[in-house]
C-alpha positions in Angstrom: 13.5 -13.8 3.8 13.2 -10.9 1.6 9.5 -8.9 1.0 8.2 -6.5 -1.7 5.9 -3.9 -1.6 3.5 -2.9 -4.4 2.4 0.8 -4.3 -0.3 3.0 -6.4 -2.0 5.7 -7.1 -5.3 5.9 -6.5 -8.1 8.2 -5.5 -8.5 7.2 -2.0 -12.0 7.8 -1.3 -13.5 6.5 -4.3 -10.9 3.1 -3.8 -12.5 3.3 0.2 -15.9 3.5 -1.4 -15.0 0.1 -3.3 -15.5 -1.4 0.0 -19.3 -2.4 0.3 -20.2 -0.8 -2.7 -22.1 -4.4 -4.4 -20.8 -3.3 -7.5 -21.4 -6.9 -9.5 -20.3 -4.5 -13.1 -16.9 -3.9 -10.6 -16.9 -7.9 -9.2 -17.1 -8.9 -12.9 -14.4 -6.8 -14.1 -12.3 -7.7 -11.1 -12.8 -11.6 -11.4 -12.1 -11.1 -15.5 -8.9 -9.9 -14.7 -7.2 -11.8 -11.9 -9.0 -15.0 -13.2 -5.8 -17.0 -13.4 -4.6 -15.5 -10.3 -7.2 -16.3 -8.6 -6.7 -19.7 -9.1 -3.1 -19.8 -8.6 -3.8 -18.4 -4.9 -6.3 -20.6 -4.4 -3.9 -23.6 -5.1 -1.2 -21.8 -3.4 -3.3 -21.8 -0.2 -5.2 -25.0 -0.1 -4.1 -25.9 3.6 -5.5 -22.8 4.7 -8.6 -23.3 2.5 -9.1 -26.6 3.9 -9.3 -25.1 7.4 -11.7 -23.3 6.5 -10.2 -19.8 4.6 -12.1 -17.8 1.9 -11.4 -18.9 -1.7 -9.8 -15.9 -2.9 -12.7 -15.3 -4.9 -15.3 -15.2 -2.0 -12.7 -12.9 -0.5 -12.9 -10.7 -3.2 -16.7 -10.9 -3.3 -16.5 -10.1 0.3 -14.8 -6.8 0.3 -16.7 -5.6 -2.5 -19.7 -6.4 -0.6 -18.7 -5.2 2.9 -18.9 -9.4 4.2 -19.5 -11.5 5.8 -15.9 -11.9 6.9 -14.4 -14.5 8.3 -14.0 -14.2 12.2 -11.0 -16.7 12.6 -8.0 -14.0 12.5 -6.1 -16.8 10.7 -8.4 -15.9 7.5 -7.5 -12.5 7.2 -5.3 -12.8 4.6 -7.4 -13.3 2.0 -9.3 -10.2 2.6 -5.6 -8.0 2.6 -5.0 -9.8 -0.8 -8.7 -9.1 -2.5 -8.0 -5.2 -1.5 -5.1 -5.2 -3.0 -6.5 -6.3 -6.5 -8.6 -4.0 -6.2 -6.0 -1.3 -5.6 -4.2 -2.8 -8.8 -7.2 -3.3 -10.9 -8.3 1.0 -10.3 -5.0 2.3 -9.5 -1.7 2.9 -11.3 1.2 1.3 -9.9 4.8 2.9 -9.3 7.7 2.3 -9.4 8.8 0.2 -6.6 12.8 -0.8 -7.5 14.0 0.3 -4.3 11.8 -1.7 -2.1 11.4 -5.3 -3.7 12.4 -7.1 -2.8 14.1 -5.6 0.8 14.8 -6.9 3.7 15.2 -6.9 7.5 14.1 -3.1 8.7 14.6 -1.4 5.6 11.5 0.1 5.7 12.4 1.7 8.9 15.7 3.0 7.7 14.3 4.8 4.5 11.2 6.4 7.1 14.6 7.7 8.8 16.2 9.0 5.8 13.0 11.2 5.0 13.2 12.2 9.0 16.7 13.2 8.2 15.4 15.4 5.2 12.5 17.2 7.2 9.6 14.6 6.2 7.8 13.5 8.8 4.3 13.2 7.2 4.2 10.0 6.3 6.1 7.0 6.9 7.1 3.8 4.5 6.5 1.3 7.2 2.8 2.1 7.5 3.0 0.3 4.3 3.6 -3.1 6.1 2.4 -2.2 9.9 -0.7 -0.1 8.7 -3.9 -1.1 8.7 -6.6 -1.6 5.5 -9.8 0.7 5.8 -12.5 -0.5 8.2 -14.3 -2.7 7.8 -11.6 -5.1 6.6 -9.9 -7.5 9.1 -6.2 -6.5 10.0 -3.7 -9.4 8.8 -0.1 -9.1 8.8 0.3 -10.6 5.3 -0.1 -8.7 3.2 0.4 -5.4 5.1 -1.4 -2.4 4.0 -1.0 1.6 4.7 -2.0 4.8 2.3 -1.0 7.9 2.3 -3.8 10.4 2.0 -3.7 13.8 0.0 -3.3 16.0 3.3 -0.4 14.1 4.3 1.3 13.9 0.8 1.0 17.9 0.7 1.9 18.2 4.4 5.4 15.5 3.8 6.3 17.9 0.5 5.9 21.2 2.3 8.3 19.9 5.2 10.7 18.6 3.0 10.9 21.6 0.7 10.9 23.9 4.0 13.9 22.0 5.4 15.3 22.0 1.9 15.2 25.7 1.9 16.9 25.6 5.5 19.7 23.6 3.7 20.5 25.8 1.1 20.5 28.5 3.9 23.1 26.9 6.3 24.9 24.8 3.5 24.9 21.6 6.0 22.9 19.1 4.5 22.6 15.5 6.5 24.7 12.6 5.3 23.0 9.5 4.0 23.7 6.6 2.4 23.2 6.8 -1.4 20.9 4.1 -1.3 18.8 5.9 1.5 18.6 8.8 -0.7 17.6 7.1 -3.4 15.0 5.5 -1.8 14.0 8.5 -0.3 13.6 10.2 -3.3 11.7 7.4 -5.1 9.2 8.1 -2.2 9.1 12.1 -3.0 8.5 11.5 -6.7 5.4 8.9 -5.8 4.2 11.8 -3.8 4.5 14.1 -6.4 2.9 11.8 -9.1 -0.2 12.1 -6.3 -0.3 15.9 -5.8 -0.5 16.3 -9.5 -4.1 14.9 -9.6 -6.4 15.9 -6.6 -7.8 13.5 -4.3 -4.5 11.3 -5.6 -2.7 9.3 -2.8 -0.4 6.5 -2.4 -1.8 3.1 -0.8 1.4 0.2 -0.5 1.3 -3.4 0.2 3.9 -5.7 2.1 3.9 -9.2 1.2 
């Protein structure tokens, strides 16, 4: 089975303060435009609903309110999936070729790649292991990580540090092209971020 991941830039503290804010004005604007995909999840999930799962509407309403949430794990879901419209509704999203759709522990290999070039700041696979901000119930599906503006400057420092260590010794590490590219996708989403302070990267895995 393959899986994508959806990544944007936001301003992470004002996207955290979405979280309980009871903004109806934001509600409204958020329900206006996933109107249609709100319905399609909600038909998508109708076994779940019927044991007792959010509508993805009240899910939404939810995290803009900071709950009630659901306290059956099981539910969790629906909360991941109402963050991440509203990560898509404030943010701008990147481009993502090199990881949707992926599969098996791809994630993994690309967070090795960047190891490779000196970048251990950040990590893909918090994308999909990470953890949405509290209060939001963990669910697997869809996973959920960010990169914050220290770490996005801290990952570019190593990795031009180590590339100045290259040039120095002429012995760079061998990766597979695809590796690098991916890699490299992931240095220009943190560049897009440093460009605009307060800027960081927050990924979904579905």
């Amino acid at each position: 089975m393959s899986s994508s991941l959806s990544v944007y830039l936001l301003d992470v503290a004002a996207t955290h303060a979405l979280i309980g804010s009871r903004d109806d004005d934001f509600l409204t604007a958020v329900r206006g435009g996933f109107g249609d995909d709100l319905v399609r999840d909600d038909d998508y999930h109708r076994h779940e609903m019927e044991k007792g799962a959010p509508t993805a509407d009240e899910a939404l309403r939810a995290v803009i309110y900071g709950g009630p949430f659901s306290e059956d794990r099981n539910h969790a879901f629906q909360y991941g999936y109402a963050y991440r419209r509203l990560c898509e509704l404030s943010g701008s999203f990147l481009p993502n070729d090199c990881f949707t759709p992926h599969k098996g522990d791809w994630l993994s290999v690309v967070d090795q790649g960047m190891q490779a070039l000196g970048v251990t700041a950040v990590s893909v696979d918090v994308f999909s292991h990470g953890a949405p901000p509290p209060p939001l119930p963990y669910a697997y599906t869809p996973g959920c990580g960010e990169w914050t503006p220290d770490a996005i400057t801290e990952a570019l420092r190593q990795f031009e540090s180590a590339k100045r260590a290259v040039d120095g010794s002429g012995q760079a590490p061998t990766l597979e092209p695809e590796v690098v590219e991916a890699v490299m996708q992931c240095l220009d989403w943190m560049r897009h971020a440093q460009a605009r302070p307060g800027y960081g990267v927050i990924g979904f895995r579905s």
